[in-house]
N, C-alpha and C positions, 0 to 999 in steps of 0.2 A: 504494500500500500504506500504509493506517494503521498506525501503532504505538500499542499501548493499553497502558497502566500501571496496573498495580492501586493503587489507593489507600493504603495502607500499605507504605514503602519507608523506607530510614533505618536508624540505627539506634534498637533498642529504647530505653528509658527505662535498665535496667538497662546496656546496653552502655556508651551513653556514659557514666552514671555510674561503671562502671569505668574508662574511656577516661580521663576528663578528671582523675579523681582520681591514676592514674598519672604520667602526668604535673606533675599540679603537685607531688606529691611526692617526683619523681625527685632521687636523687642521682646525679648518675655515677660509673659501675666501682663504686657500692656498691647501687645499685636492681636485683633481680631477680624473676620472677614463678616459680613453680611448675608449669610446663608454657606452654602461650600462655596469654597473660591472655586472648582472646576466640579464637574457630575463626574467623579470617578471617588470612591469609597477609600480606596487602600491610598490616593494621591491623597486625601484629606485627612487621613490616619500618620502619613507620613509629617507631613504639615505642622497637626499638633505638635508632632518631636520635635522639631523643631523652632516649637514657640507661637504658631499660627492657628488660633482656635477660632472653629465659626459657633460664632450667636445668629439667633434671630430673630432679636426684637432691639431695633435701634434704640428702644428708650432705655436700653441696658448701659449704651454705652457714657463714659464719661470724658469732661475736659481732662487733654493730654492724653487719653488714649488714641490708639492711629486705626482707623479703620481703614480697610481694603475692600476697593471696590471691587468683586468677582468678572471674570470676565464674561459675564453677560450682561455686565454692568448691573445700579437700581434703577429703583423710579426715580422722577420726577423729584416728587416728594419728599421722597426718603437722603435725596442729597440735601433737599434744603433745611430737611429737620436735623442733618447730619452737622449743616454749616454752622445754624444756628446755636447745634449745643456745644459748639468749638472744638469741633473731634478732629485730629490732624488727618489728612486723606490723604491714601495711595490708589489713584486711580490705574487698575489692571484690564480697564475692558478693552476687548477688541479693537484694536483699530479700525478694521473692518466691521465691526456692528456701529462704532462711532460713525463713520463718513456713511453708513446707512440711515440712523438716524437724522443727520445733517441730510442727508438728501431728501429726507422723509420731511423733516422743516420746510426744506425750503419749496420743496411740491405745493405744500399745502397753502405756502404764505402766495403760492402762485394762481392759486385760485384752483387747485386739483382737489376731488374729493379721493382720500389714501384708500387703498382695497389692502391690507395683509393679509398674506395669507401665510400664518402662525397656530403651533400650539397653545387652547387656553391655560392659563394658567402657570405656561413656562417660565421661566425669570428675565429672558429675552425678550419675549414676547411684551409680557410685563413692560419692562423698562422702555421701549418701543414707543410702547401706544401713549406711554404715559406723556409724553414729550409734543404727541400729537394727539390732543384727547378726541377729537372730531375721525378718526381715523374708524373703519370699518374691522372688524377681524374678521377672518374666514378660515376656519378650519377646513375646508373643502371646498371646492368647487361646484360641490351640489346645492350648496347655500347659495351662491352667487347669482345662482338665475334668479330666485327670490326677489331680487335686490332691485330697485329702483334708480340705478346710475345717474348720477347728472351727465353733464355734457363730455365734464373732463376730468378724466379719472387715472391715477398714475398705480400702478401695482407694485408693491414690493415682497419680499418671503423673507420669512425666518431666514436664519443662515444654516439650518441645517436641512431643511425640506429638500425634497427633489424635483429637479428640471421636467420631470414629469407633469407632477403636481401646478407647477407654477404656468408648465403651459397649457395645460386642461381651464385652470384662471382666467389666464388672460384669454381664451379664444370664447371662452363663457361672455367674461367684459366688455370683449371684441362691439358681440352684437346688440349688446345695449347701451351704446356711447357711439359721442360723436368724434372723440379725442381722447386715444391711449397713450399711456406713454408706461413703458415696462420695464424694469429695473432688476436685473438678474442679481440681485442679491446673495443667492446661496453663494457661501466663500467660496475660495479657491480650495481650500484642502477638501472640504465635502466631498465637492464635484472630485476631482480627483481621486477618494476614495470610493467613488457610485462607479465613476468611470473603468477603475481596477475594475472593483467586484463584477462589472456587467462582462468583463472578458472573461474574467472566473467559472462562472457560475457555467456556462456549458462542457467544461470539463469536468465538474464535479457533483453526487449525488448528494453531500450529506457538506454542511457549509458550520464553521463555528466563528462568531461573532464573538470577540471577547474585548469587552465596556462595561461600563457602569450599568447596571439595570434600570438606574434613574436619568440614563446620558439620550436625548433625542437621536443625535447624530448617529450614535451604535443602537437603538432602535429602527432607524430610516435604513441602517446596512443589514439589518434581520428581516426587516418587512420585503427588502427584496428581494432575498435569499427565497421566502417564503412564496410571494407571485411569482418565483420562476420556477415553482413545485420543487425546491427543493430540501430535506429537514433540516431545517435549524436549529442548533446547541447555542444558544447565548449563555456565555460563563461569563463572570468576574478574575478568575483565577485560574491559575493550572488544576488547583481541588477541585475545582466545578466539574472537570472531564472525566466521563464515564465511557469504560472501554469497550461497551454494550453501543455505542452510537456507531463506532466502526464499519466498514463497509469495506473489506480485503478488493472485493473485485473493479472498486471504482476509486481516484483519488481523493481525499478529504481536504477541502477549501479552509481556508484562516486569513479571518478579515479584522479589522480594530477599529473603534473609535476613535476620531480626534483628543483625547483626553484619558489613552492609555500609554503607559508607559511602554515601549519599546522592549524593556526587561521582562514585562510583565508578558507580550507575543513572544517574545523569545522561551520563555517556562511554559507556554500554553504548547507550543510546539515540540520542544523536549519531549514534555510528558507524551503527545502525540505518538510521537517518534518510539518510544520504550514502548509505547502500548502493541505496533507494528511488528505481525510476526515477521513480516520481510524486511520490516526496517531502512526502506530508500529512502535514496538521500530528497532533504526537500529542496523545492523550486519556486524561485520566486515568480510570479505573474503579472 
């Protein structure tokens, strides 16, 4: 049994920039983040050692402590109740969710009604709409036909949704508007982990996803595994794998989330590898 790895594993550009900035900043018992700094469990366990503990409720924090902002950034809100109680800030969001936002502003200051199409309830999503309260959310596309478009309407996505998803949207928005304008927001690392996986997944019958169970991004790389019939194992760890999922006659796929560590695909594969009565060598894809 081969084990085949998609090309794109790690963490993104953004993650480790939050990661490593964390860190060098930490105070201890005075460094805290605003929910997890990234949706990956054993990164935010790590963290704590290091003197990086997340809360979640700003009215915990106080003057002189430094709060970090996750890279999904917050609301609105929440910075300015942050300023207000004079908590020192390390802003860690996205570069890329920032100039989203900023584009998402100035859409709307243009006379655009915003269409996102985001998960409710994400901390991205969140922080997004908060900035543009007049903005629409769409979880799908099937909602959108609902929708009573004004004239001119600008679209943006999460940054981890799929090009799929975003163009079902907009050809939805298409026909009930006089004026689109479409904003491919999903990052660059996404795309190029959907992109891996989509050459992946016809060489292999049985696909393992290993992210956070709380991480969209390693959710969006399961649900595709999944509409291209094929089983999905989403682990956190090398411990997640069970050597009952194997399948000797076909090779086994290993895809990651923007916000796993690299070590952490590297032990997911190992153990792979031990489980293999033939034990081939793996390949990356």
């Amino acid at each position: 049994m081969k084990v085949l790895v998609t090309s794109a594993v790690g963490f993104c550009s953004g993650v480790r920039r939050a990661v490593e900035q964390s860190i060098k900043h930490a105070i201890p018992g005075r460094t805290f983040t605003l929910g997890p700094l990234i949706h990956n469990p054993q990164v935010v366990q790590f963290l704590e050692r290091q003197g990086v503990l997340a809360r979640e409720r700003l009215e915990s924090f106080k003057s002189g402590e430094l709060l970090i902002i996750p890279a999904q950034g917050i609301t609105k809100a929440f910075l300015e109740l942050a300023q207000q109680r004079r908590v020192a800030i390390l802003d860690t969001t996205c570069p890329e969710l920032t100039r989203t936002r900023n584009l998402m502003m100035k859409s709307a200051a243009e006379g655009y009604q915003i269409a996102f199409l985001g998960d409710p309830g994400h901390a991205e999503t969140e922080s997004l709409l908060s900035f543009v309260p007049d903005a629409i959310l769409i979880p799908s596309s099937n909602l959108a036909s609902t929708i009573a478009w004004t004239k001119k309407v600008a679209v943006f996505a999460q940054s981890t949704q799929t090009l799929e998803a975003l163009q079902s949207l907009s050809q939805v928005v298409l026909a009930k508007t006089d004026e689109l304008r479409i904003f491919n927001t999903i990052c660059q690392a996404t795309r190029r982990r959907q992109e891996s996986l989509r050459r992946l997944l016809p060489k292999v019958r049985t696909l393992v996803v290993v992210g956070g169970l709380n991480s969209a991004n390693t959710q969006r790389l399961a649900e595709m595994g999944k509409s291209a019939g094929k089983k999905v194992c989403h682990v956190e760890t090398a411990e997640d794998l069970d050597p009952r999922w194997l399948d000797s006659d076909m090779p086994i796929g290993v895809t990651s989330g923007a916000s796993t560590p690299i070590e952490v695909v590297r032990e997911v594969v190992a153990q792979l590898e031990q489980f293999s009565v033939f034990g081939e060598k793996t390949q990356k894809n």
